[in-house]
C-alpha positions in Angstrom: -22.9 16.0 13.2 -25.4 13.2 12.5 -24.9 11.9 9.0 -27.8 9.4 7.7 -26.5 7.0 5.2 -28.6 4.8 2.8 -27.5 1.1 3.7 -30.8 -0.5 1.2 -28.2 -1.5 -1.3 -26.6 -3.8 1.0 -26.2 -7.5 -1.0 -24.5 -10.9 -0.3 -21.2 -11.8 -1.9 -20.0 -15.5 -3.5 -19.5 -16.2 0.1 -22.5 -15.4 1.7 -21.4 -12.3 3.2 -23.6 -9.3 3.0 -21.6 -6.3 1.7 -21.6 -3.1 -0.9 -18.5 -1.2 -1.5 -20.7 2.0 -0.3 -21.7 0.2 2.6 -17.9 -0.6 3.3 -16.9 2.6 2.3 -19.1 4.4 5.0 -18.6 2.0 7.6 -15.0 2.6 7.4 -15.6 6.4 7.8 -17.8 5.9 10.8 -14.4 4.5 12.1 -12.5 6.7 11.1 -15.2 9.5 12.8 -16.0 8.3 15.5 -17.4 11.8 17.0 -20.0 11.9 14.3 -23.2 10.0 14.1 -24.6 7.8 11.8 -27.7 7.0 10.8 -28.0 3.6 8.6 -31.1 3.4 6.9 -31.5 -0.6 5.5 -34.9 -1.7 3.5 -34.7 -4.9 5.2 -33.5 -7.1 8.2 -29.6 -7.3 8.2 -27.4 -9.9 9.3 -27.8 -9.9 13.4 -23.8 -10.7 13.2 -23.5 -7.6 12.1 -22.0 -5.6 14.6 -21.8 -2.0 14.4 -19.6 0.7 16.3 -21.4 3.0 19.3 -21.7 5.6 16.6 -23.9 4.2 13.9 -27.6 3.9 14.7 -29.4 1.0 12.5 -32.4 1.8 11.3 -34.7 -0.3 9.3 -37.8 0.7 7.4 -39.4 -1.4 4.2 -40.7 -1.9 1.8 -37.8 -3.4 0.2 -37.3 -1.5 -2.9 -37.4 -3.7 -6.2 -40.3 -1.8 -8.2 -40.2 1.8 -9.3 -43.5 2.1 -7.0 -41.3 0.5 -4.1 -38.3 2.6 -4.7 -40.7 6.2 -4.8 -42.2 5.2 -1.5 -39.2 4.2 0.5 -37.4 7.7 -0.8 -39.6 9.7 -1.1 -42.4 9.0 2.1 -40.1 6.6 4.4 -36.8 8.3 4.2 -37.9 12.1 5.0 -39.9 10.5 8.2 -36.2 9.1 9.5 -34.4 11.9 8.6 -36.9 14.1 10.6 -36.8 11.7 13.6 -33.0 10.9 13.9 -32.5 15.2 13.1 -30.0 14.2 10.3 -27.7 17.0 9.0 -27.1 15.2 5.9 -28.2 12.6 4.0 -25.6 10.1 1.8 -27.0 8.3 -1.0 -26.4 5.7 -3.7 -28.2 5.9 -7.4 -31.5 7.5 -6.3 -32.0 10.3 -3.7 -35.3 11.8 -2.0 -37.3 14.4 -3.4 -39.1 15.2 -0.7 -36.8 16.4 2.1 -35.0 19.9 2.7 -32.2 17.8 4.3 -28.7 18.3 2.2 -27.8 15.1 -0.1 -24.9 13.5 -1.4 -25.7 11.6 -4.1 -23.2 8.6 -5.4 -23.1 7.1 -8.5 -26.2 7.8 -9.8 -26.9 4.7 -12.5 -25.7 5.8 -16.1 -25.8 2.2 -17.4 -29.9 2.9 -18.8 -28.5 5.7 -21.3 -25.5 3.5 -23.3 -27.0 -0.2 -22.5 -30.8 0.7 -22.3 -31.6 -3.1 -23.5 -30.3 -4.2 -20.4 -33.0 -2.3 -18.4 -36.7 -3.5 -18.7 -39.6 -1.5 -19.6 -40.5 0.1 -16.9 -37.4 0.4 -14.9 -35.8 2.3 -17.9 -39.1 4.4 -17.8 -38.6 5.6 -14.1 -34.6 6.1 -14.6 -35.5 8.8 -17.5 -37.9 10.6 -15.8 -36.0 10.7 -12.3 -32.3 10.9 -13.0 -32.5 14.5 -14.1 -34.8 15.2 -11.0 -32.3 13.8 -8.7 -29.6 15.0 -10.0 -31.1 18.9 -9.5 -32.4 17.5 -6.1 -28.9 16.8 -4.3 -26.5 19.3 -3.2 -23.6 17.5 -4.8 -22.8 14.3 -7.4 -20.0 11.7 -7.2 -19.1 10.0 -10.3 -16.0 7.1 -10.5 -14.4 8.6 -13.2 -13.7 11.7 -15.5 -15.5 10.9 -18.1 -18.2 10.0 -16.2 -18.3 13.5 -14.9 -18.3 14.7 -18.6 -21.1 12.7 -19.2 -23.2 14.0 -16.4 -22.2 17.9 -17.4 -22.7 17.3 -21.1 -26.4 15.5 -20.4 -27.8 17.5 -17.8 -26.2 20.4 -17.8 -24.8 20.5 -14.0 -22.4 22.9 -12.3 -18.5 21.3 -12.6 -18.3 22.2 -9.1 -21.4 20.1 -8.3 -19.7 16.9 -9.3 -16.6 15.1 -7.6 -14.6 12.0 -8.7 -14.2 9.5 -6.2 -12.3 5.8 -7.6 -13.6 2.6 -6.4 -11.3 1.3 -3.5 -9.5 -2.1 -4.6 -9.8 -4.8 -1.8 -6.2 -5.1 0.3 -6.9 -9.2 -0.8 -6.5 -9.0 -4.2 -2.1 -9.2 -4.4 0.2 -11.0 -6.1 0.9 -14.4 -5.5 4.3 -16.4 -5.9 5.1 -19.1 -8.5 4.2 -22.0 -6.0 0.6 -20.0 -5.3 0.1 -19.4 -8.9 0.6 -23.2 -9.8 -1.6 -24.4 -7.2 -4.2 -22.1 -8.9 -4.0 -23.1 -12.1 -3.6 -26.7 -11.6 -6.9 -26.4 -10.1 -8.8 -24.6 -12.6 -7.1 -24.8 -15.6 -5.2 -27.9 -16.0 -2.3 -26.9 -15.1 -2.0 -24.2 -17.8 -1.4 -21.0 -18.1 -4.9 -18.9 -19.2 -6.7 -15.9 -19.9 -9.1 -14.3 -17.0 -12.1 -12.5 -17.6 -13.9 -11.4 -14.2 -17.6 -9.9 -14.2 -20.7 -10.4 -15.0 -21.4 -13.0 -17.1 -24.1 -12.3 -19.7 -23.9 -11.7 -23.9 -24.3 -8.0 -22.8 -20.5 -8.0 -21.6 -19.0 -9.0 -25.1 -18.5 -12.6 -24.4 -19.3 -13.5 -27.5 -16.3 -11.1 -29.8 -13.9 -12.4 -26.3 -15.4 -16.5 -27.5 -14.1 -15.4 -31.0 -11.2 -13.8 -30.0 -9.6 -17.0 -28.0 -10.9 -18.9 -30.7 -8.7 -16.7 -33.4 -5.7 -17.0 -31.0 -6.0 -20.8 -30.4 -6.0 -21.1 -34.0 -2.8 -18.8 -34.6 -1.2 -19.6 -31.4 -1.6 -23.7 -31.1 -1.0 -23.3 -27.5 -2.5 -25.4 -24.4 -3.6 -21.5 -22.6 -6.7 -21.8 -21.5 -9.8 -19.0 -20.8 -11.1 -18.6 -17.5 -14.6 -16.6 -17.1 -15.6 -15.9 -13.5 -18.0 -13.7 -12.1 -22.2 -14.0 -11.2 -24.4 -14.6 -13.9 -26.5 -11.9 -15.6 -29.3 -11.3 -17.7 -29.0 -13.8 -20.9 -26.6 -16.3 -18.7 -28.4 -19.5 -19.7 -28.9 -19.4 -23.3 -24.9 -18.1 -23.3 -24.1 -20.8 -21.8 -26.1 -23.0 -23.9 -24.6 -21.8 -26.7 -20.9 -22.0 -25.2 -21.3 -26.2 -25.7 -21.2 -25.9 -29.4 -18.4 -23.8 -29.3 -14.8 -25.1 -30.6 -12.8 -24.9 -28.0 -15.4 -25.1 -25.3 -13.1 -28.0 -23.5 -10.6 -24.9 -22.8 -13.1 -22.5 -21.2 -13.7 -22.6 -17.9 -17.0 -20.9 -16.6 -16.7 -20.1 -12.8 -20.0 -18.5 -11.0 -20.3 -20.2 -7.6 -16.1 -19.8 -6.5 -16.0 -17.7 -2.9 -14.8 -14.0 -3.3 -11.4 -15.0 -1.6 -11.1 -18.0 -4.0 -11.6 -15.5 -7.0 -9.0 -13.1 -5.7 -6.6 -16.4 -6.0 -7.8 -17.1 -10.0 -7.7 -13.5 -10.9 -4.2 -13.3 -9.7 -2.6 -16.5 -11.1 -4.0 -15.4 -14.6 -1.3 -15.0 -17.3 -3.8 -11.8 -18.4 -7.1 -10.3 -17.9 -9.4 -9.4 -21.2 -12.2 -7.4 -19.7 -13.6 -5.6 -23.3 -17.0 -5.1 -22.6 -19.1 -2.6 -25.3 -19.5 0.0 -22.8 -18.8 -0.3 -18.9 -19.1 2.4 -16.2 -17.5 0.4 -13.7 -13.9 -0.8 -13.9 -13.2 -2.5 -10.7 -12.2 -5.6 -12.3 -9.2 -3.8 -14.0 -7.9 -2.2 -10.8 -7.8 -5.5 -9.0 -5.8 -7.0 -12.1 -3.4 -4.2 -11.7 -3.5 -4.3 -8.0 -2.3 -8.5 -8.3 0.1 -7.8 -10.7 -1.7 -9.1 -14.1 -1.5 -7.4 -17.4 -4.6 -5.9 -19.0 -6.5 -6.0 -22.4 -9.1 -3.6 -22.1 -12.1 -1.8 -24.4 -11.2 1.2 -25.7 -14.7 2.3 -24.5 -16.3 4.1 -21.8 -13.9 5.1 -18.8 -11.5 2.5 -19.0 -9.3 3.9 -21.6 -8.8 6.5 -18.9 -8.3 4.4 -15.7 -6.0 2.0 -17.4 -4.2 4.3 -19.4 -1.1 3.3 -21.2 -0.5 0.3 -18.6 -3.2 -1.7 -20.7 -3.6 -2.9 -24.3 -6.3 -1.4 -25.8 -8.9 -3.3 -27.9 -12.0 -2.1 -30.1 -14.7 -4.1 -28.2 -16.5 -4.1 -31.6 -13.9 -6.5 -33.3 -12.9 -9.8 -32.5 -10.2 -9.8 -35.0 -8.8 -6.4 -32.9 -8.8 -8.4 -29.7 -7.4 -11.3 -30.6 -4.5 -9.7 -32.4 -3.4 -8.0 -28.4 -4.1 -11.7 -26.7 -1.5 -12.6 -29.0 0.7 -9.9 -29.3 0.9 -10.0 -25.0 1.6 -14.2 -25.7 4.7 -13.5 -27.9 6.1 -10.7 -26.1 7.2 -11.4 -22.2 9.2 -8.0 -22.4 6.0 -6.1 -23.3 4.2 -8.0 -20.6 6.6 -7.1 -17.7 6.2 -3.3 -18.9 2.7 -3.7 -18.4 2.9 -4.9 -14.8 5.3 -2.1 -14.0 3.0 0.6 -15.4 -0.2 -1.3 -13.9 1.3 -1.0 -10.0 2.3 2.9 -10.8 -0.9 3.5 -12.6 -3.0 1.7 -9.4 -1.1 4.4 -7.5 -1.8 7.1 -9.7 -5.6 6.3 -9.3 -5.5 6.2 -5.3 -3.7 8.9 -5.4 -7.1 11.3 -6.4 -9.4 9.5 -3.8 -9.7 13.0 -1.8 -12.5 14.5 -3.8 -15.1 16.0 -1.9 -13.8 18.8 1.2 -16.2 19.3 2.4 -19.5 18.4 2.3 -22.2 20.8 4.6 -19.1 20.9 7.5 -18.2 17.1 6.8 -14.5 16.4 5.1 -14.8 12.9 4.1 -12.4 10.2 3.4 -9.7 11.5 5.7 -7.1 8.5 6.6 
């Protein structure tokens, strides 16, 4: 079978490295089937140290796709052409899919984000995604979503076919662990004075709540009078600078540390020396952040919003992202309580498990059964 895959959203990490989870995620099932073929389709020049198996052809056609206009071409016009040429038998997708090719598509993750957060979309991209999703979405053969309610969402909005949708949670990097005392120390020497401190890990823009998790610290530092410190790492997003602006005339700015240029292997380190992670944004489709925390052995304070009351379950503390006062109350209630905390990590590990435990969702696709180990 020759199976064309859409590498365009292929991106460099903190340390330079150019990777996407899908682009991971398909690499490693080119491994794993070797007696297929694959077709990579990039929008631009990748790495030349990029080396790729016998079984995956690279192919690379522009434009690069950062405009609606750019993104109709290159699926619509440049895509079919490749698909034709390389005789695909199927065509794997992230967030947008072709409209103009008979060739059977997979569609992953199509982007949700522009219905709950629309102000974080400008004008004319949230124009496109409203008029397209719904397109795409009756376009492709089948839909993978990263979590239940996700799914829901999708049925509920656009009124697809249960069967035509599968759940498929995001793989958690083997690096993120837990580290021992002497690790841990090392870490937070480093970065936080040698204190213990709160993590949050994402993007860092007003959008994600920063300002109710600002408040929230600042209630507990209050309450608490204790030297723990909060640690915000991630890449900077849309409203970064004036945030951080505003951060200096902050109280307890001196005990918030703002990390955006730390390596990805360096950030596995600070999210796992972290006494917890807050992660409590209004509305978030994506949870990886929370899975890693779990996956390094960290306790959780979470939203009560979007999917993560159902990733996280009952191995988190749940928060109203809505109410500083609510958050806060959990920071300190996980402070006092070292028995609660240790529950916590137990359920975290099992409820990791739990979650990797359902990655088998789609058998199979057109004559292709994917993620077999």
């Amino acid at each position: 079978m020759r199976i064309a895959v859409n590498a365009s959203f292929f991106k460099k990490d903190h340390s330079g490295n150019d990777r996407n989870f899908f682009f991971d995620l398909f690499l490693k099932q080119s491994q794993i089937h070797s007696k297929h073929t694959f077709i990579f389709i990039f929008n631009k020049l990748y790495p030349s140290s990029l080396v790729f198996p016998e079984n995956i052809i690279p192919v690379v056609i522009g434009p690069e796709g950062r405009t609606p206009l750019t993104w109709r071409i290159w699926h619509n016009f440049k895509i079919p052409s490749v698909l034709k040429k390389y005789k695909a038998d199927i065509f794997i997708t992230e967030k947008f899919c072709s409209l103009r090719t008979n060739v059977p598509q997979l569609l992953f993750y199509p982007d949700l984000n522009f219905i709950h957060q629309p102000w974080l979309v400008n004008e004319k991209h949230l124009s496109f995604y409203k008029k397209y999703t719904p397109l795409f979405l009756d376009k492709c053969d089948a839909v993978v979503v990263d979590s239940t309610s996700s799914k829901n969402d999708l049925m509920h909005r656009y009124q697809i076919d249960e069967q035509k949708v599968s759940v498929f949670f995001p793989i958690v990097d083997e690096g993120f662990r837990p580290l021992n005392y002497e690790e841990r120390e090392i870490i937070k020497e480093k970065y936080a004075e040698g204190h213990e401190y709160f993590i949050y890990n994402g993007i860092i823009s007003p959008h994600q709540n920063l300002k109710n998790l600002l408040k929230a610290f600042s209630a507990f530092k209050k309450r608490q009078k204790s030297s723990m410190q909060l640690l915000i790492a991630g890449e900077p997003g849309v409203g970064y600078e004036e945030w951080l602006s505003a951060l200096g005339l902050y109280r307890f700015h001196a005990e918030v540390k703002v990390l955006h240029n730390v390596s990805e292997s360096e950030t596995k380190k600070i999210v796992a020396a972290a006494y917890a992670m807050v992660y409590t944004p209004f509305f978030e489709t994506s949870y990886k952040a929370p899975l890693q925390a779990m996956a390094c052995e960290v306790p959780l304070i979470v939203a009560d919003a979007g999917a993560l009351p159902e990733v996280c379950g009952d191995s988190a503390l749940h928060a109203d992202p809505n109410d500083f006062k609510a958050i806060a109350e959990k920071m300190m209630l996980l402070f006092k309580d070292e028995r609660l905390r240790k529950d916590l990590i137990q359920k975290g590990a099992q409820q990791l498990k739990n979650v990797t435990s359902t990655r088998l969702p789609i058998h199979p696709f057109h004559g292709f059964s994917f993620f077999e180990s």
